[in-house]
C-alpha positions in Angstrom: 297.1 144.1 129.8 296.3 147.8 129.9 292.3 148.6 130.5 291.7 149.6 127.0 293.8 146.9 125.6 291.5 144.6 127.5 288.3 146.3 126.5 289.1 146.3 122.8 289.7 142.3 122.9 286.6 142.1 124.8 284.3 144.2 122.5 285.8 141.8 119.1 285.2 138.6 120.9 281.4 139.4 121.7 281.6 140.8 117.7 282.2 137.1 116.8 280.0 135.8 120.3 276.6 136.3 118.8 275.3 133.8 121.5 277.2 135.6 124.6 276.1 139.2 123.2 272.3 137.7 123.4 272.9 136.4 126.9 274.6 139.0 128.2 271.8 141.5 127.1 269.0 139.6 128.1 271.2 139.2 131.9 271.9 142.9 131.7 268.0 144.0 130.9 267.0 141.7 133.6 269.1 143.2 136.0 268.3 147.1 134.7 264.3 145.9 135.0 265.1 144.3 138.5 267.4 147.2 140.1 266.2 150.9 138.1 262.5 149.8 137.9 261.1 153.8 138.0 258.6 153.0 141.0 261.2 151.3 143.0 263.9 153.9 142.3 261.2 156.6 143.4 260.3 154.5 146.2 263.7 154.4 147.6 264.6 158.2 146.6 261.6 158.7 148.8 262.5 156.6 151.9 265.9 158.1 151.5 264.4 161.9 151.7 261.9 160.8 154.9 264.9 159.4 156.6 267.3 162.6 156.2 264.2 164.5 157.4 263.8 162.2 160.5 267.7 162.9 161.1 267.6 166.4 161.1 264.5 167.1 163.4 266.2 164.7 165.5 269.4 166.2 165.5 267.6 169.9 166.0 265.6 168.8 169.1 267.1 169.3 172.4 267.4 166.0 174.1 269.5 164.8 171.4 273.4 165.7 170.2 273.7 167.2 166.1 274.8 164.3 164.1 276.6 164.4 160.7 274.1 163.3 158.3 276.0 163.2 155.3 279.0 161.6 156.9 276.3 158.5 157.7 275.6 158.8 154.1 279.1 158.3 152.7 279.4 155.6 155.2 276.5 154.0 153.3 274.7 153.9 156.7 271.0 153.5 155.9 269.7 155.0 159.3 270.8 158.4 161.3 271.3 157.1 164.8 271.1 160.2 167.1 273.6 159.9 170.2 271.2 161.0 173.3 272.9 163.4 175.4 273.5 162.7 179.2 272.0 164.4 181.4 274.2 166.2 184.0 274.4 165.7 187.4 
């Protein structure tokens, strides 16, 4: 079954589910008030910007080697460990 074959099925059995559409919205604005509540979303956007900061004075100072920031992003990495130099001999 093709993904818009499957869809339209879906979408007429919760047309004659009134009791699984109600569930399924009351799960779903649960979940929306849980997850995308606006103070934790700007709570996290903020964490998110200090940490990036943190990264980047770190990786501009001398004792420590330039990371890739963004590439610890895509890796969903929440922190930005810096790799300390060695010191030479």
């Amino acid at each position: 079954m093709k993904g818009a074959e499957a869809l339209a099925r879906t979408m007429v059995h919760l047309l004659y589910h009134s009791d699984l559409r109600e569930h399924l919205g009351k799960v779903g604005l649960k979940k929306m008030e849980r997850e995308f509540d606006e103070r934790l979303v700007i709570e996290k956007t903020l964490q998110v910007y200090q940490q990036r900061e943190l990264c980047w004075r770190l990786a501009n100072s001398r004792q420590v080697q330039k990371v890739n920031v963004w590439s610890a992003w895509k890796g969903r990495s929440s922190r930005c460990l810096p790799v300390r130099l060695a010191q030479s001999v």
